[in-house]
PDB file of N, CA, C and O in Angstrom:
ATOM      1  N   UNK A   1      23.299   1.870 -54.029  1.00  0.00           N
ATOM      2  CA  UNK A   1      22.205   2.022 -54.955  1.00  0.00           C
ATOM      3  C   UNK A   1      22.502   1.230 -56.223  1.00  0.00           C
ATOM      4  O   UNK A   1      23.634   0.795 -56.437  1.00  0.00           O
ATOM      5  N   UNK A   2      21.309   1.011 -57.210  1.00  0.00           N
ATOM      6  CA  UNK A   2      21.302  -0.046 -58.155  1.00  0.00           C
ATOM      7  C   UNK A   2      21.858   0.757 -59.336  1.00  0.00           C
ATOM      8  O   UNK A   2      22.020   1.973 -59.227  1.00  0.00           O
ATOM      9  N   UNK A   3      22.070   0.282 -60.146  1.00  0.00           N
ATOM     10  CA  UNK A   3      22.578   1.016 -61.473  1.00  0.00           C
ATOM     11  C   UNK A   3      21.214   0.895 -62.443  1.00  0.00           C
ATOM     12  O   UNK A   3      21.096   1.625 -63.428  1.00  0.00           O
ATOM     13  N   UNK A   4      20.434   0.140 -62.162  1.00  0.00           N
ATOM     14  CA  UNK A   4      19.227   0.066 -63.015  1.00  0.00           C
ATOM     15  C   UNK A   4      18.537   1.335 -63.309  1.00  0.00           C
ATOM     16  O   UNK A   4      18.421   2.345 -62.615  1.00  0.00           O
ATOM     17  N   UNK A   5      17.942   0.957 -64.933  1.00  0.00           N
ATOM     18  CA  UNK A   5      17.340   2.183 -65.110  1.00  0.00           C
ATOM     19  C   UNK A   5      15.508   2.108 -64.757  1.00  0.00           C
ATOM     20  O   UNK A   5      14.951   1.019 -64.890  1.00  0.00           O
ATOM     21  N   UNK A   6      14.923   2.996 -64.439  1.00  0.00           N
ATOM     22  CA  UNK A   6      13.652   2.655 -64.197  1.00  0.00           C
ATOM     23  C   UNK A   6      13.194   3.067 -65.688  1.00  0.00           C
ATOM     24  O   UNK A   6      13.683   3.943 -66.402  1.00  0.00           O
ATOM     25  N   UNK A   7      11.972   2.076 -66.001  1.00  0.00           N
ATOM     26  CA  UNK A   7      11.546   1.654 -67.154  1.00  0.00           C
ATOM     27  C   UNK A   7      10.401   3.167 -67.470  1.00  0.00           C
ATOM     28  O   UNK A   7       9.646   3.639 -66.620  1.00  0.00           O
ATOM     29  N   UNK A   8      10.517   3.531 -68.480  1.00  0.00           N
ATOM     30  CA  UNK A   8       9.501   4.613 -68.808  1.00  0.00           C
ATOM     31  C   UNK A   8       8.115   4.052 -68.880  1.00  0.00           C
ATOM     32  O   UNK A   8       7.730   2.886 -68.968  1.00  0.00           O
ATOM     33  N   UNK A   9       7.409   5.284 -68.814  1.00  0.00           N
ATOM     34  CA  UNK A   9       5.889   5.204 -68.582  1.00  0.00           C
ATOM     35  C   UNK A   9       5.356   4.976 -66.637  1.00  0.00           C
ATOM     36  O   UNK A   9       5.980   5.253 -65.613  1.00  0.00           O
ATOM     37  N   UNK A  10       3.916   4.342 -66.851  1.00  0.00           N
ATOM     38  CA  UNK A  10       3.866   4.054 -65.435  1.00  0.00           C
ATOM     39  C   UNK A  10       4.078   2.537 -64.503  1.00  0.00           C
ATOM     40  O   UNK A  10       3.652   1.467 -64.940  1.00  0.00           O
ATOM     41  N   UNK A  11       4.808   2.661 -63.157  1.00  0.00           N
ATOM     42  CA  UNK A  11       4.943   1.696 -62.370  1.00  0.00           C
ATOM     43  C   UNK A  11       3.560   1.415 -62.083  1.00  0.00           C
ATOM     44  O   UNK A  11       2.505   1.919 -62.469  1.00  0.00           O
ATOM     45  N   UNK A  12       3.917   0.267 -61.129  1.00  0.00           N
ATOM     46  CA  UNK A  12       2.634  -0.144 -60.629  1.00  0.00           C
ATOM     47  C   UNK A  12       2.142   1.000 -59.517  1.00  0.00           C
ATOM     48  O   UNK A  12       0.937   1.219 -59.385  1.00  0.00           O
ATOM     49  N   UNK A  13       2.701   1.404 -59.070  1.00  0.00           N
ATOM     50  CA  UNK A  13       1.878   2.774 -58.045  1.00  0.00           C
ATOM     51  C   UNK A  13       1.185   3.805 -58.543  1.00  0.00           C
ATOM     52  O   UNK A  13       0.125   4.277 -58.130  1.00  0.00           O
ATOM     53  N   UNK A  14       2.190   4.293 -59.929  1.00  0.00           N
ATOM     54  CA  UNK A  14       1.355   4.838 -60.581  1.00  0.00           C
ATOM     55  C   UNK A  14       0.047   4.355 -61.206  1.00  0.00           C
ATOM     56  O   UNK A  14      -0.918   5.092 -61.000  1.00  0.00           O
ATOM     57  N   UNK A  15      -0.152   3.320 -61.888  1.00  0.00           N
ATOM     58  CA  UNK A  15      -0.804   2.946 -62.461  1.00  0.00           C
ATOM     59  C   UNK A  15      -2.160   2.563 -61.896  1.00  0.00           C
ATOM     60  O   UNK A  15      -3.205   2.518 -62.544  1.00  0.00           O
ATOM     61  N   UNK A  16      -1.997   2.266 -60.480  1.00  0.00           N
ATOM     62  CA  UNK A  16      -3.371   1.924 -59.616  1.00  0.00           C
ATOM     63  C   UNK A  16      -3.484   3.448 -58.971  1.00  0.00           C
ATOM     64  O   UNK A  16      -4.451   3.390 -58.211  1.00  0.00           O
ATOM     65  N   UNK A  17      -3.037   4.520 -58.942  1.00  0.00           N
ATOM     66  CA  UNK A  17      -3.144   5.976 -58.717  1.00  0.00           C
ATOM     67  C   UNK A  17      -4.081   6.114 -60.072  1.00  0.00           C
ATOM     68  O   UNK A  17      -5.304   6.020 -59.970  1.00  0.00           O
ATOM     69  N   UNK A  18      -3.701   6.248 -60.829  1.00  0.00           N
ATOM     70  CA  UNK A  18      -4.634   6.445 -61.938  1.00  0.00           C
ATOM     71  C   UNK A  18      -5.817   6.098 -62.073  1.00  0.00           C
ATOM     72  O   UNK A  18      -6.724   6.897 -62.308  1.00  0.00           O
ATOM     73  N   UNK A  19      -6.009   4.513 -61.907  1.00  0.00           N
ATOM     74  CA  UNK A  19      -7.173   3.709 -61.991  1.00  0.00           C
ATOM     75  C   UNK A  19      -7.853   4.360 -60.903  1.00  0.00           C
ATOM     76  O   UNK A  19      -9.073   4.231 -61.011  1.00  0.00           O
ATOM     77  N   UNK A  20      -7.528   4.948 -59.997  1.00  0.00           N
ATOM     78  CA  UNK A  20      -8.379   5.266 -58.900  1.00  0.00           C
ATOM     79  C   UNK A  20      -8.848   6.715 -59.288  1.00  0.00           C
ATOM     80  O   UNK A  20     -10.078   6.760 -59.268  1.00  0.00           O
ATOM     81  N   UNK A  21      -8.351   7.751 -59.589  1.00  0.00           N
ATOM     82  CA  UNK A  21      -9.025   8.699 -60.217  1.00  0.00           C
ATOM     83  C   UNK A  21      -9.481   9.141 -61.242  1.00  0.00           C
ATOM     84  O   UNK A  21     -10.048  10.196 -61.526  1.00  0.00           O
ATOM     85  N   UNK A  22      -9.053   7.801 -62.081  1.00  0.00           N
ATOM     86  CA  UNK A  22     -10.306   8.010 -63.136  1.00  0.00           C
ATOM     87  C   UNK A  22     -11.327   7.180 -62.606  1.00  0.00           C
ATOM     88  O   UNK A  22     -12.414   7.296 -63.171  1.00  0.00           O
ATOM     89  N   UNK A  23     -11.244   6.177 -61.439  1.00  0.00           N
ATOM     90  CA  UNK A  23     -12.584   5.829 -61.071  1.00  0.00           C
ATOM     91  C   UNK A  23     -13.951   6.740 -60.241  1.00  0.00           C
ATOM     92  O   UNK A  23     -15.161   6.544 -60.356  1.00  0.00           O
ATOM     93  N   UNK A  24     -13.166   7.841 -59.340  1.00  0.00           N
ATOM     94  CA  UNK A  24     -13.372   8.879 -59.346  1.00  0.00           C
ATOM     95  C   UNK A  24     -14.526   9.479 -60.059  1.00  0.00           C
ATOM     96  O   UNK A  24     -15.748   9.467 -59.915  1.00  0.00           O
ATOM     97  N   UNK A  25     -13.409  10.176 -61.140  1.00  0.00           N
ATOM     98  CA  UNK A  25     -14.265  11.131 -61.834  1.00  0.00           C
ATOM     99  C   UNK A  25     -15.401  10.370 -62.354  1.00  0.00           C
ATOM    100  O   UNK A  25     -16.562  10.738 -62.178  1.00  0.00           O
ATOM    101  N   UNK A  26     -15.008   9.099 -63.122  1.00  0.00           N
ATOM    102  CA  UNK A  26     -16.602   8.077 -63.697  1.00  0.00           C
ATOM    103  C   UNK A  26     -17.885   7.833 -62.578  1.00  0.00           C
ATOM    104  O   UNK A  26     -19.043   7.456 -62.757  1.00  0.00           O
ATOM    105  N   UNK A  27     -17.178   8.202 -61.419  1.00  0.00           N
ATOM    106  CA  UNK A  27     -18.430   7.892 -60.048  1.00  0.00           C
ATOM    107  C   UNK A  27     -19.002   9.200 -59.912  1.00  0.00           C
ATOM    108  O   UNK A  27     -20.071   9.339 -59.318  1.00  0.00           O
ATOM    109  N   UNK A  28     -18.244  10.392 -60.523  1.00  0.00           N
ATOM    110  CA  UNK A  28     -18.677  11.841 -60.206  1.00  0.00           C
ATOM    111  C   UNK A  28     -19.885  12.248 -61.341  1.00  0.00           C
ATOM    112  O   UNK A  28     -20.847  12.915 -60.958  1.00  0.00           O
ATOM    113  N   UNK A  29     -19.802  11.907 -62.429  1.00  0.00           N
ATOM    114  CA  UNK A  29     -20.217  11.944 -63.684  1.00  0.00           C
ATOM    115  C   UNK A  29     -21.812  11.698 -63.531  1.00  0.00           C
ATOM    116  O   UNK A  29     -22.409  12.574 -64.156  1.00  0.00           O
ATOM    117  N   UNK A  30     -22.612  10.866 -62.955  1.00  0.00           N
ATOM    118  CA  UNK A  30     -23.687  10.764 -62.852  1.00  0.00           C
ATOM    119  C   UNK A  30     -24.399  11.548 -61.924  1.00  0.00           C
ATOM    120  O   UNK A  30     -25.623  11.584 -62.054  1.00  0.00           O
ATOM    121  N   UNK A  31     -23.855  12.199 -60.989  1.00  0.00           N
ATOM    122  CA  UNK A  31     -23.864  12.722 -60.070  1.00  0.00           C
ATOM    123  C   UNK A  31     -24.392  14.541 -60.459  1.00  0.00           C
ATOM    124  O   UNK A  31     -25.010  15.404 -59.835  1.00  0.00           O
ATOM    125  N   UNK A  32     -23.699  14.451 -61.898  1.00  0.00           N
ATOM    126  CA  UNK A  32     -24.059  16.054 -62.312  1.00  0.00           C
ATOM    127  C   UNK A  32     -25.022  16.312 -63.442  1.00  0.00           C
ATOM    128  O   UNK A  32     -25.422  17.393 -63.875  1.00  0.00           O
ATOM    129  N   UNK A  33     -25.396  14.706 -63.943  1.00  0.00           N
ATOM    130  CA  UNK A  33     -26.226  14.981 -65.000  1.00  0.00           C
ATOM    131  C   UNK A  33     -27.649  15.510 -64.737  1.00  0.00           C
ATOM    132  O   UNK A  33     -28.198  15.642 -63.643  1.00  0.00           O
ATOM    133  N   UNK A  34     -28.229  15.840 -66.208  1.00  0.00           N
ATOM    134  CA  UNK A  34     -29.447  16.803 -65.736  1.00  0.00           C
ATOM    135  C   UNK A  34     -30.570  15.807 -65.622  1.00  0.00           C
ATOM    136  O   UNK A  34     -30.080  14.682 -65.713  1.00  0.00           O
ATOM    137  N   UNK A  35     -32.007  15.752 -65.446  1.00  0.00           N
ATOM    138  CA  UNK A  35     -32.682  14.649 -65.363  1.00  0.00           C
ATOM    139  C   UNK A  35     -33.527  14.272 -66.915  1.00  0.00           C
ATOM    140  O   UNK A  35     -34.179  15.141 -67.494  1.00  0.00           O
ATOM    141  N   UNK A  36     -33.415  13.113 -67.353  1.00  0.00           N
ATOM    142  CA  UNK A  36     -33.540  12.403 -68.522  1.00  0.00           C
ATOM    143  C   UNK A  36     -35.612  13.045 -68.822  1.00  0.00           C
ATOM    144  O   UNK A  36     -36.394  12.869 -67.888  1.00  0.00           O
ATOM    145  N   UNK A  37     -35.995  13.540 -69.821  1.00  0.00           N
ATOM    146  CA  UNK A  37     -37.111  13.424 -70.476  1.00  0.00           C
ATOM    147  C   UNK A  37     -37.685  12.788 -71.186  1.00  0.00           C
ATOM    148  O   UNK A  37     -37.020  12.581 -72.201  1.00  0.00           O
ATOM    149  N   UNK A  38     -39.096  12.109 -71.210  1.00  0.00           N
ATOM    150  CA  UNK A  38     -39.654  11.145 -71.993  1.00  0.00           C
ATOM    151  C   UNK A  38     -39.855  11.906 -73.396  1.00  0.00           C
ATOM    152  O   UNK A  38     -40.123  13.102 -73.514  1.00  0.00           O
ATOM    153  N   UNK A  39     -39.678  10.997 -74.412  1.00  0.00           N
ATOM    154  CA  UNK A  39     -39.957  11.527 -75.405  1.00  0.00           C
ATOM    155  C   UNK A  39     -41.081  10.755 -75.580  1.00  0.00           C
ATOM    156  O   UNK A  39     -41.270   9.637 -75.101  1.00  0.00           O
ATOM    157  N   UNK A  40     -42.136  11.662 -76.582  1.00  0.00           N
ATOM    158  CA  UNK A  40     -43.220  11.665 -77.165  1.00  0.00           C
ATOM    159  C   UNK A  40     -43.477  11.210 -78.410  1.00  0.00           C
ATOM    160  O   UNK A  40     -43.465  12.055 -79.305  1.00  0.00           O
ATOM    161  N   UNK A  41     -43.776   9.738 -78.780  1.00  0.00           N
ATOM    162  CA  UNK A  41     -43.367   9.462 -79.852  1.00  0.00           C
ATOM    163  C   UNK A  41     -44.565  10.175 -80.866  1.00  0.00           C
ATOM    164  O   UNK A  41     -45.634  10.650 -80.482  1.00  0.00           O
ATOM    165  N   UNK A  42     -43.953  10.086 -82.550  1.00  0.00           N
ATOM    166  CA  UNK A  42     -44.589  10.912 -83.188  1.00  0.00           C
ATOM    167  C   UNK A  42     -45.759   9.651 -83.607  1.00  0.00           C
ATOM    168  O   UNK A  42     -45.433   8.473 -83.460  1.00  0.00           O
ATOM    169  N   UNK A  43     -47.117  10.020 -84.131  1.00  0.00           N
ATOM    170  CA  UNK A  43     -47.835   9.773 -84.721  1.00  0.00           C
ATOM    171  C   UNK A  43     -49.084   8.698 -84.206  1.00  0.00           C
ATOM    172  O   UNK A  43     -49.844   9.071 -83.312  1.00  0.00           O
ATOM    173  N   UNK A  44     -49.246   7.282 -84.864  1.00  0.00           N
ATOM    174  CA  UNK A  44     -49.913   6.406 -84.114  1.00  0.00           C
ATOM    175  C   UNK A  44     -49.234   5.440 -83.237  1.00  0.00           C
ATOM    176  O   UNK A  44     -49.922   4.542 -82.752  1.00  0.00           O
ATOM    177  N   UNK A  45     -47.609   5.518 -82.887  1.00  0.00           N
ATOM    178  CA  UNK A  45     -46.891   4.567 -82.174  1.00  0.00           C
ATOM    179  C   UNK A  45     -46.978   4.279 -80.504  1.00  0.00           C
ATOM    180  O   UNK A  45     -46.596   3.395 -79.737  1.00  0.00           O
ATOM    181  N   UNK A  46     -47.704   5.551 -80.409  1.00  0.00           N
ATOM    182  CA  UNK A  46     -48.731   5.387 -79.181  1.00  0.00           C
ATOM    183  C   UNK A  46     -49.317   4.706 -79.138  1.00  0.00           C
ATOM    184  O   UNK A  46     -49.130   4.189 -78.036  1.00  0.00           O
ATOM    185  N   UNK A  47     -50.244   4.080 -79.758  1.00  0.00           N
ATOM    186  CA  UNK A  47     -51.811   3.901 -79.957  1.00  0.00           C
ATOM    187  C   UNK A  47     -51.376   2.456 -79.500  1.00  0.00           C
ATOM    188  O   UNK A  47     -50.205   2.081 -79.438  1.00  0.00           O
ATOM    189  N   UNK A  48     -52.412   1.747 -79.210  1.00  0.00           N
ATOM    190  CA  UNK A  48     -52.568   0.477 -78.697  1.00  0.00           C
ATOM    191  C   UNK A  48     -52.780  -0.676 -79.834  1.00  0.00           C
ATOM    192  O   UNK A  48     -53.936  -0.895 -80.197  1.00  0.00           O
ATOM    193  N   UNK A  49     -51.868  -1.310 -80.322  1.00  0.00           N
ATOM    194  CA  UNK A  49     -51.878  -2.279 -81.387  1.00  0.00           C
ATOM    195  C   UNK A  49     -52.336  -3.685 -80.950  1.00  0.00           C
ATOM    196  O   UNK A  49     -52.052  -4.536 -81.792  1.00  0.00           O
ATOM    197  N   UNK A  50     -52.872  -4.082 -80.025  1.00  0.00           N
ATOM    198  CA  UNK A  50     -53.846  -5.459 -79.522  1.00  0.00           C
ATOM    199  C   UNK A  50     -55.505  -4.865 -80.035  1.00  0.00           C
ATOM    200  O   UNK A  50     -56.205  -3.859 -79.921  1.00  0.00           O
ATOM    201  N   UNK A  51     -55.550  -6.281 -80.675  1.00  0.00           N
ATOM    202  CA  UNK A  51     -56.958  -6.455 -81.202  1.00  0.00           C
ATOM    203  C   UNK A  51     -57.648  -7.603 -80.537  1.00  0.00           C
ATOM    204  O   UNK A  51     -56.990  -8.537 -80.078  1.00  0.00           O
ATOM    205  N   UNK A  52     -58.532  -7.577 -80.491  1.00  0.00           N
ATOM    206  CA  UNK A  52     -59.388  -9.275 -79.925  1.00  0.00           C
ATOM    207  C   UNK A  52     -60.340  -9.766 -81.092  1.00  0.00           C
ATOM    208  O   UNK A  52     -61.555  -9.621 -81.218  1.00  0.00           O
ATOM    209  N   UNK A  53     -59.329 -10.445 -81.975  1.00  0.00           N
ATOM    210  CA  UNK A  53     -59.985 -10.779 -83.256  1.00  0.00           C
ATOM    211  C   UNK A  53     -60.426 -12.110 -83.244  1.00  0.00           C
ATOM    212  O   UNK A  53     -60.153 -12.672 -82.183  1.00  0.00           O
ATOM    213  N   UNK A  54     -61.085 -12.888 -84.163  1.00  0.00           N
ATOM    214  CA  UNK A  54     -61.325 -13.833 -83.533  1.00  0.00           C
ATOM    215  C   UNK A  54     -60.012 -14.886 -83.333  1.00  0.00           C
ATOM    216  O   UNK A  54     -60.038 -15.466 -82.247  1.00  0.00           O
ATOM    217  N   UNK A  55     -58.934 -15.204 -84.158  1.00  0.00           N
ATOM    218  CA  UNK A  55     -58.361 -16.025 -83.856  1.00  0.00           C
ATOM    219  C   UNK A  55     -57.479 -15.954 -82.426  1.00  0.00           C
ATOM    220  O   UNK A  55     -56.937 -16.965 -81.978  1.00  0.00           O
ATOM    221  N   UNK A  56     -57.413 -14.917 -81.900  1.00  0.00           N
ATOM    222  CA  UNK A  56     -57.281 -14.477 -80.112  1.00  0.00           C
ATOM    223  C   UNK A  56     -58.557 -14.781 -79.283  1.00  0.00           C
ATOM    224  O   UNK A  56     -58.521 -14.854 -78.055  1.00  0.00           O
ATOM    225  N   UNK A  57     -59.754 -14.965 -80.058  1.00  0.00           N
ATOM    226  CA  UNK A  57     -61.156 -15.493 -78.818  1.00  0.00           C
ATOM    227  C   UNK A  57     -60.722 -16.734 -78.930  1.00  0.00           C
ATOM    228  O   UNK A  57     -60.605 -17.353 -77.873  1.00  0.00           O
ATOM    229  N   UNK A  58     -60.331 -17.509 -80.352  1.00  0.00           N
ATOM    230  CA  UNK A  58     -60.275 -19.343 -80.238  1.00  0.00           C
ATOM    231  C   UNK A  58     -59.186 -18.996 -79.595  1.00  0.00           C
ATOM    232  O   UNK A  58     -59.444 -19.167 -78.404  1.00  0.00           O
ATOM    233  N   UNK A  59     -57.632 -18.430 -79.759  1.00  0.00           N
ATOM    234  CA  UNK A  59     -56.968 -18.900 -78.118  1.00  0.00           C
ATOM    235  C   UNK A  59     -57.274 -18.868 -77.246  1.00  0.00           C
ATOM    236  O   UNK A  59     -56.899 -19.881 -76.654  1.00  0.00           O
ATOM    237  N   UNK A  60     -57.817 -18.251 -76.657  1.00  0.00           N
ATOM    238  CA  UNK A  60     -58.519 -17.649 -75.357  1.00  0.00           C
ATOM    239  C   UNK A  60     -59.550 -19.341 -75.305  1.00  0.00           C
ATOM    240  O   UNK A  60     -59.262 -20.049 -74.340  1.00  0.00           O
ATOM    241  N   UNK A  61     -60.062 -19.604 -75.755  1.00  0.00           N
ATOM    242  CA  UNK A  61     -61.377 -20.464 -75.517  1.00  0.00           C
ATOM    243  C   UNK A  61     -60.762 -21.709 -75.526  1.00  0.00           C
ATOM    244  O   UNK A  61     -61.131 -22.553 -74.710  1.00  0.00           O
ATOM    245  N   UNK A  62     -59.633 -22.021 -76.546  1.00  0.00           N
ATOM    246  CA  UNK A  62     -58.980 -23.316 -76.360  1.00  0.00           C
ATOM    247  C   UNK A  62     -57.531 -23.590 -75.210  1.00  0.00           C
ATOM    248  O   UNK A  62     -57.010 -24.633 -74.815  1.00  0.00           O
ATOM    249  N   UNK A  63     -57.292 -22.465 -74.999  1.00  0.00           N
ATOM    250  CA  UNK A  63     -56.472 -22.398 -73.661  1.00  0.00           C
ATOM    251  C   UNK A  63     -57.081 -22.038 -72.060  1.00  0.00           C
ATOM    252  O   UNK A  63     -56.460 -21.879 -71.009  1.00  0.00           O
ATOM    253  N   UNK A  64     -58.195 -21.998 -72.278  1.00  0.00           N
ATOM    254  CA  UNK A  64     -58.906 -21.526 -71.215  1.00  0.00           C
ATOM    255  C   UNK A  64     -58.496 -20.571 -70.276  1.00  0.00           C
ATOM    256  O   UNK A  64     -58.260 -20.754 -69.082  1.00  0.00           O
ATOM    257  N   UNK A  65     -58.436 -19.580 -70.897  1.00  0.00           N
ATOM    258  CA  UNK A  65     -58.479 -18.211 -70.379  1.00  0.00           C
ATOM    259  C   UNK A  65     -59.559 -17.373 -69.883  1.00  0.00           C
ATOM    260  O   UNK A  65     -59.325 -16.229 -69.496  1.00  0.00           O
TER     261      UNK A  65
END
């Protein structure tokens, strides 16, 4: 046997052991969430901000739309 000391922290076995269960749990994670709700925005940010004013009829008429 070697007289070497093994180096602290993790080897490479460890280290791809790890990567694999924390890949794991990050693949498990979506798996338990609850389902996302639309929010309702407050006020007129609903509302429909297109107008057909005239300088949108001259595009319209000079692009032939």
């Amino acid at each position: 046997m070697s007289d070497k000391k093994k180096p602290e922290g993790l080897d490479r076995r460890g280290f791809l052991r790890a990567m694999g269960a924390g890949a794991a749990v990050t693949a498990a994670v979506p798996l338990t969430a609850t389902e996302a709700q639309a929010m309702k925005p407050p006020g007129d940010e609903g509302k429909a901000r297109y107008r057909e004013s005239e300088h949108v009829k001259t595009f319209y008429k000079v692009n032939r739309y």
